[in-house]
C-alpha positions in Angstrom: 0.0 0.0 0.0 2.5 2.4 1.1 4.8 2.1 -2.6 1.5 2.3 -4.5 -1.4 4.5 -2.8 1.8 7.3 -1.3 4.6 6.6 -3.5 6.7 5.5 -0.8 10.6 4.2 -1.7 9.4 0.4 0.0 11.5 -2.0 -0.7 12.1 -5.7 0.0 14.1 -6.3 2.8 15.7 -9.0 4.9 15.3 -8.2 9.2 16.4 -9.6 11.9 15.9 -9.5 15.5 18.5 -10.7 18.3 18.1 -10.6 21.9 21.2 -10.9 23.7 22.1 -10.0 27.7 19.8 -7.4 27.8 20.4 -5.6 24.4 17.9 -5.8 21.2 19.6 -5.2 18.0 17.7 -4.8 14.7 19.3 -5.6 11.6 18.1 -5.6 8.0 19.5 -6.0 4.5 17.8 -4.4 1.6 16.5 -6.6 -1.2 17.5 -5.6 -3.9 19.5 -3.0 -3.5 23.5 -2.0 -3.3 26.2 -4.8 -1.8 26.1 -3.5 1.3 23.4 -1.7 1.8 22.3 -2.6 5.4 20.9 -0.8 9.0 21.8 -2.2 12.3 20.2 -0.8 15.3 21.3 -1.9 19.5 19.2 -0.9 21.8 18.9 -1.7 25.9 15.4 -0.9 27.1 15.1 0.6 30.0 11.9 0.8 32.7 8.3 1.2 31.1 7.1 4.5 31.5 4.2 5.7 33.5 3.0 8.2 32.8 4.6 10.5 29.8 6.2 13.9 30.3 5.5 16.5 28.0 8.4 16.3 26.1 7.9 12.6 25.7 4.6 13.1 24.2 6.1 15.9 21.8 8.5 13.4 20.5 6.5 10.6 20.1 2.7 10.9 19.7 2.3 13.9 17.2 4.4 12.2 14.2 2.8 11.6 11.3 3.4 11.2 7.3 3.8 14.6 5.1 3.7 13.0 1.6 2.3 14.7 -2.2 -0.7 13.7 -2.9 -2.3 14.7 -6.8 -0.4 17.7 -6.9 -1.0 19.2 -3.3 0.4 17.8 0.0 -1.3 15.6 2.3 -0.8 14.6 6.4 -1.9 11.4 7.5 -1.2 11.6 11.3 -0.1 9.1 13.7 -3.3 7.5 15.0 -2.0 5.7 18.2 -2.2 7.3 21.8 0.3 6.7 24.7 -1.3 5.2 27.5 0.4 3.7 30.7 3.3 3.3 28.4 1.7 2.0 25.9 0.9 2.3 22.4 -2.3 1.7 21.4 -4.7 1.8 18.2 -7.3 3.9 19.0 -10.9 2.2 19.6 
């Protein structure tokens, strides 16, 4: 949907996930694309959090996509809400 309805670059690509002594790492491998063309991403989560501060919720909960659309521009925004923590779809 994304490379057809929005034009979006999507691509194939291979991913992995590894959890090891307390540190995810994401990796992934574009298919096709240029030998050597990869991400890798470590990451050690830390506590869940309660209740989000305000610059938490600035970061996270008012993304959304900015993408043309039939000659104008169109915002499709991020639909989730942070609660206890959590993401979640609204209802």
């Amino acid at each position: 949907m994304g490379r057809a309805g929005f034009r979006l670059p999507c691509l194939w690509s291979r991913m992995s996930v590894r959890a090891a002594d307390g540190i995810v790492t994401y990796t992934s491998r574009r298919r096709p694309g240029p030998r050597g063309a990869y991400s890798r991403v470590a990451v050690r989560p830390g506590a869940r959090v309660g209740e989000p501060t305000g610059l938490e919720h600035l970061l996270t909960a008012r993304r959304g996509m900015h993408n043309a659309f039939f000659g104008g521009a169109a915002y499709l925004p991020n639909r989730t809400t942070v609660r206890a923590g959590r993401r979640t779809a609204p209802s």
